[in-house]
MDTraj code that builds the backbone (N, CA, C; nanometers):
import mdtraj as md
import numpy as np

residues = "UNK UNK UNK UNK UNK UNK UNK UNK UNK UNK UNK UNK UNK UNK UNK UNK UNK UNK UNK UNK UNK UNK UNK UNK UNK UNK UNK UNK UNK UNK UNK UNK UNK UNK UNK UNK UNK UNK UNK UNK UNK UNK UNK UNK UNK UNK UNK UNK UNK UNK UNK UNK UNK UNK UNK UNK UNK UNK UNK UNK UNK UNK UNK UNK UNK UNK UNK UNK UNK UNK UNK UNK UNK UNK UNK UNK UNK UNK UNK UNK UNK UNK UNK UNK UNK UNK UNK".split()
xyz = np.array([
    [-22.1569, -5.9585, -12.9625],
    [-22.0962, -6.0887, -12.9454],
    [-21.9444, -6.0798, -12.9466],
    [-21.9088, -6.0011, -13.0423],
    [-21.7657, -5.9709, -13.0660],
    [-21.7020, -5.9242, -12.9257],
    [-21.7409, -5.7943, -12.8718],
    [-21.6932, -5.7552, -12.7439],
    [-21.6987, -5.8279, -12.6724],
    [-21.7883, -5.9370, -12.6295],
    [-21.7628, -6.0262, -12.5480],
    [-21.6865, -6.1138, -12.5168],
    [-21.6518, -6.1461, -12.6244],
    [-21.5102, -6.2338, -12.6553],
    [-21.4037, -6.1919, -12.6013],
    [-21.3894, -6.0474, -12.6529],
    [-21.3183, -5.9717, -12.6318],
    [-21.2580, -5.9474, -12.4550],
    [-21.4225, -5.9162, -12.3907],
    [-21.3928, -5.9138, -12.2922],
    [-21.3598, -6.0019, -12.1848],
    [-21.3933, -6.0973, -12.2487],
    [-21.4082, -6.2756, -12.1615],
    [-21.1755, -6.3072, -12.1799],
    [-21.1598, -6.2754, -12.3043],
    [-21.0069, -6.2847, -12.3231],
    [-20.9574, -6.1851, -12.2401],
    [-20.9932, -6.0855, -12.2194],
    [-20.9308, -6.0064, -12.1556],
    [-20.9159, -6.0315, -12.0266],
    [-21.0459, -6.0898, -11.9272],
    [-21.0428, -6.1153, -11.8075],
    [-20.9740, -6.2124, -11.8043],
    [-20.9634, -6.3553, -11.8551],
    [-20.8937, -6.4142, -11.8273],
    [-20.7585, -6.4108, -11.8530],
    [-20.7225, -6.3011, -11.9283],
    [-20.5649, -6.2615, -11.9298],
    [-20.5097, -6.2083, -11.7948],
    [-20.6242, -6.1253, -11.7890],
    [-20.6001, -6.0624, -11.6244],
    [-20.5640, -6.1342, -11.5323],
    [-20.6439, -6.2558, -11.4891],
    [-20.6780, -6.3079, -11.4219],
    [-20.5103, -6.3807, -11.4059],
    [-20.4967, -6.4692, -11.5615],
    [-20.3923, -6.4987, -11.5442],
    [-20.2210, -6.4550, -11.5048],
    [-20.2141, -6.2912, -11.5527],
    [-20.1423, -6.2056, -11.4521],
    [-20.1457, -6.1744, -11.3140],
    [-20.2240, -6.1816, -11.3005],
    [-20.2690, -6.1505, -11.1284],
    [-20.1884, -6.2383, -11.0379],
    [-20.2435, -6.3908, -11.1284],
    [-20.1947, -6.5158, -11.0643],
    [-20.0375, -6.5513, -11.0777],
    [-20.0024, -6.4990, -11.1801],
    [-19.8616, -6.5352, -11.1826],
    [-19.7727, -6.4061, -11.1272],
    [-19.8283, -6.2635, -11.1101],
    [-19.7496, -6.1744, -10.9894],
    [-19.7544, -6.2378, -10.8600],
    [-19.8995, -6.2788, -10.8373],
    [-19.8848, -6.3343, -10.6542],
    [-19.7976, -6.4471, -10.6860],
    [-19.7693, -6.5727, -10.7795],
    [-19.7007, -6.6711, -10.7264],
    [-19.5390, -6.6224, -10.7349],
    [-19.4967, -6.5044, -10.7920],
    [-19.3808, -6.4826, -10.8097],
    [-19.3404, -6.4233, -10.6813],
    [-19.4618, -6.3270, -10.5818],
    [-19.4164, -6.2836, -10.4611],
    [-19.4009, -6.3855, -10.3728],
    [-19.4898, -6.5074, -10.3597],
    [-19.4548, -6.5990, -10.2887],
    [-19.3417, -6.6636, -10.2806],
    [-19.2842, -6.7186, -10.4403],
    [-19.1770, -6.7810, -10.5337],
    [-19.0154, -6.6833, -10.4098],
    [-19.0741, -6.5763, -10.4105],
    [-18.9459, -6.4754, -10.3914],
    [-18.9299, -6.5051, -10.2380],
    [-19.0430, -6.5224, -10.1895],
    [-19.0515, -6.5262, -9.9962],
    [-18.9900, -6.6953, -9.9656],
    [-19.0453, -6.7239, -10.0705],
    [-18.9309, -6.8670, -9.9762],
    [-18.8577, -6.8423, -10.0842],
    [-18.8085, -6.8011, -10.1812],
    [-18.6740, -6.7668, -10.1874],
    [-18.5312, -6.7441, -10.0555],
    [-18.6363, -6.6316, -10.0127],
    [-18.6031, -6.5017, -9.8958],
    [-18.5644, -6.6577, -9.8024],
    [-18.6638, -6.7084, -9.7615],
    [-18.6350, -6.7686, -9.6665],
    [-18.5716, -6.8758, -9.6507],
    [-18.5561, -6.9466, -9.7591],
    [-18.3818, -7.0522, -9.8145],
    [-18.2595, -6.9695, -9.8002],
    [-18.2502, -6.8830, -9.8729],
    [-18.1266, -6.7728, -9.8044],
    [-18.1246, -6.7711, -9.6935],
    [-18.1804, -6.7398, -9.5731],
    [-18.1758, -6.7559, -9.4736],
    [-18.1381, -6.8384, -9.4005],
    [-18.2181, -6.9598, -9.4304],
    [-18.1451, -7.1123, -9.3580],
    [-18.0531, -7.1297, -9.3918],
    [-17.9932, -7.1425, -9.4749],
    [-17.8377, -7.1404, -9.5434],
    [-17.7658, -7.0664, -9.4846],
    [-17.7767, -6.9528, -9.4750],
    [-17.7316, -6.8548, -9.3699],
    [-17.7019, -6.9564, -9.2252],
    [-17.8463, -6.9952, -9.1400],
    [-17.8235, -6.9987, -9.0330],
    [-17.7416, -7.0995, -9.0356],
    [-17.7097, -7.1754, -9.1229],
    [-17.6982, -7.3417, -9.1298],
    [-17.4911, -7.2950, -9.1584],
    [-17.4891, -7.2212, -9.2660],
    [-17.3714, -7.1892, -9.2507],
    [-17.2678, -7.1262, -9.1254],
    [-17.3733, -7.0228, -9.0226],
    [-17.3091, -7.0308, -8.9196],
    [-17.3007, -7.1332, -8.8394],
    [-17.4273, -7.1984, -8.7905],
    [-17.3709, -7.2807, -8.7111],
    [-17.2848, -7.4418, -8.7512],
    [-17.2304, -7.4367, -8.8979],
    [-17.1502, -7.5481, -8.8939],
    [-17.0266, -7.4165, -8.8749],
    [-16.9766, -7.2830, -8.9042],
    [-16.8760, -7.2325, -8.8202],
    [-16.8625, -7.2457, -8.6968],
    [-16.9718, -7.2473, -8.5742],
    [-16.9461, -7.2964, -8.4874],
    [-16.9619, -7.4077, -8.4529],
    [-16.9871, -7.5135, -8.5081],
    [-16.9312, -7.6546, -8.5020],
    [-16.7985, -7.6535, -8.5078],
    [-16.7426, -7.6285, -8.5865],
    [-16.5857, -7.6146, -8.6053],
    [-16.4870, -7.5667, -8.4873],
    [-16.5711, -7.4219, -8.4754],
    [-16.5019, -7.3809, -8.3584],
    [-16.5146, -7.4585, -8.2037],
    [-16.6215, -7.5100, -8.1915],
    [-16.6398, -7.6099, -8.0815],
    [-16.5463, -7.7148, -8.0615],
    [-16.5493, -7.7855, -8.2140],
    [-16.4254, -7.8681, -8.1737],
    [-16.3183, -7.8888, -8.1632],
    [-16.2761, -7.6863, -8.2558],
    [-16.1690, -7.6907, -8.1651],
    [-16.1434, -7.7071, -8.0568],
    [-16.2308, -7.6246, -7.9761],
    [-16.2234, -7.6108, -7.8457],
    [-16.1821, -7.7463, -7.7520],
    [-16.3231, -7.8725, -7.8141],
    [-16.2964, -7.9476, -7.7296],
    [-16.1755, -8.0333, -7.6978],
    [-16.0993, -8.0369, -7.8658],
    [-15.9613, -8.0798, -7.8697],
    [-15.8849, -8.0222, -7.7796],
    [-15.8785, -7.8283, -7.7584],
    [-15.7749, -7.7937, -7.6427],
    [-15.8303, -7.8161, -7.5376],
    [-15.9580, -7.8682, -7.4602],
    [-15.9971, -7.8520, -7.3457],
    [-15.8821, -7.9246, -7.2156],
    [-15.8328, -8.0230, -7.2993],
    [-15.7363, -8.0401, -7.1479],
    [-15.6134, -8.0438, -7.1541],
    [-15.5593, -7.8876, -7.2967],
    [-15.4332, -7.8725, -7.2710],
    [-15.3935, -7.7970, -7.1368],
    [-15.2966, -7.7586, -7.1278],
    [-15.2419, -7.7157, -6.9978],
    [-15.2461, -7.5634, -6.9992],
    [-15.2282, -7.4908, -7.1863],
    [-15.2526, -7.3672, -7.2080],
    [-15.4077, -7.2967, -7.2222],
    [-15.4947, -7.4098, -7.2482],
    [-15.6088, -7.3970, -7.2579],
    [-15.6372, -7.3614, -7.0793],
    [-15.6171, -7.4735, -7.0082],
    [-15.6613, -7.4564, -6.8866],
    [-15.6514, -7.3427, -6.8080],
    [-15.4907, -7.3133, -6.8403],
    [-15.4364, -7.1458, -6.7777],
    [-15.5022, -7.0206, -6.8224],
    [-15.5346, -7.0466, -6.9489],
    [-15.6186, -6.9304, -7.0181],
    [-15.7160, -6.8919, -6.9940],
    [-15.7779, -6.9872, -6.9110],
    [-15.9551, -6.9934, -6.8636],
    [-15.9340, -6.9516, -6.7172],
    [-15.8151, -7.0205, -6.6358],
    [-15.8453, -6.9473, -6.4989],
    [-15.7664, -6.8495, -6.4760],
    [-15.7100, -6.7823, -6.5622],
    [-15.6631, -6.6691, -6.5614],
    [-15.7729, -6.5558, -6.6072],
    [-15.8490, -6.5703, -6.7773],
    [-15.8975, -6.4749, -6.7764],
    [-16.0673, -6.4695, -6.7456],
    [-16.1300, -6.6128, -6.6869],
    [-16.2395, -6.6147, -6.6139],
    [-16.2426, -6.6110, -6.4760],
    [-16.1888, -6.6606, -6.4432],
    [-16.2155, -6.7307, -6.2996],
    [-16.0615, -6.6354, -6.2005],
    [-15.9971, -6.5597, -6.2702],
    [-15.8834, -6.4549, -6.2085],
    [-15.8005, -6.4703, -6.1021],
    [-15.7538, -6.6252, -6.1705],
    [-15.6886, -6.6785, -6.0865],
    [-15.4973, -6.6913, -6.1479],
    [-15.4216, -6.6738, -6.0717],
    [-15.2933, -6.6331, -6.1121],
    [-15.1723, -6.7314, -6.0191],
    [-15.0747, -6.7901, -6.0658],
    [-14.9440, -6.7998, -5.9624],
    [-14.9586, -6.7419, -5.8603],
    [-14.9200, -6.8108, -5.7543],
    [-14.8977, -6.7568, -5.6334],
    [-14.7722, -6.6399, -5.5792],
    [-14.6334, -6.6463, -5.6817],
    [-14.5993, -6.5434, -5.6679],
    [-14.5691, -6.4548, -5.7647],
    [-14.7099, -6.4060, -5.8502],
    [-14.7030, -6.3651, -5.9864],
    [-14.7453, -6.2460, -5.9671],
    [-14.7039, -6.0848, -6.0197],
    [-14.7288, -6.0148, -6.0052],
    [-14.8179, -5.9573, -6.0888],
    [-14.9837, -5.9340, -6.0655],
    [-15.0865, -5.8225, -6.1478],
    [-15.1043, -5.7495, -6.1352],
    [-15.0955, -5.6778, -6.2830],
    [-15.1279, -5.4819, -6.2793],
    [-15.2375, -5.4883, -6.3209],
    [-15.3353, -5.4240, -6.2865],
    [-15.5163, -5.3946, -6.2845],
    [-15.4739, -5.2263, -6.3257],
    [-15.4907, -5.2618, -6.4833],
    [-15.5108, -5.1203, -6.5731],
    [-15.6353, -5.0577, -6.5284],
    [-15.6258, -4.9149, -6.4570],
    [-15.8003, -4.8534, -6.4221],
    [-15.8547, -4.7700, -6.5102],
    [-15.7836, -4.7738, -6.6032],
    [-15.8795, -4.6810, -6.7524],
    [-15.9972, -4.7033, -6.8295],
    [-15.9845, -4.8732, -6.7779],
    [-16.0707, -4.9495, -6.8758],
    [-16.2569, -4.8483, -6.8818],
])
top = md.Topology()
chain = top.add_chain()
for i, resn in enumerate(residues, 1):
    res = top.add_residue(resn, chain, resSeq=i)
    for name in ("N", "CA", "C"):
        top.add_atom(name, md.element.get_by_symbol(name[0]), res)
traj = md.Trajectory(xyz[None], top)
């Protein structure tokens, strides 16, 4: 009778370890995965920021030159370009 007790406490000690390692791996995975969103959430309010910078310079005059100069490779008409060939 005694061992039984014994063993009945024991399993349910077990039992109750078992259960509280798996909820701690779970506990840790959305841990894992709140870090994360925070993460993503922190970059993209950096690029929020940077966006509006942007949209504030969009119709300066240096903004504009900057874009069709270094996209669209467009230059003064009597402006002279050197095309470095090392690149």
């Amino acid at each position: 009778m005694k061992k039984r007790k014994i063993l009945i406490y024991f399993v349910v000690i077990m039992y109750f370890l078992v259960t509280i390692i798996n909820q701690q791996k779970v506990l840790n995975s959305y841990q894992k995965t709140q870090n994360d969103i925070s993460e993503q959430i922190q970059e993209a309010e950096e690029e929020k920021v940077e966006l509006l910078a942007n949209k504030e310079n969009a119709n300066s005059l240096q903004y504009i030159e900057s874009i069709a100069r270094e996209k669209l490779n467009m230059y003064y008409p009597n402006e002279k370009v050197y095309v470095d060939n090392n690149k």
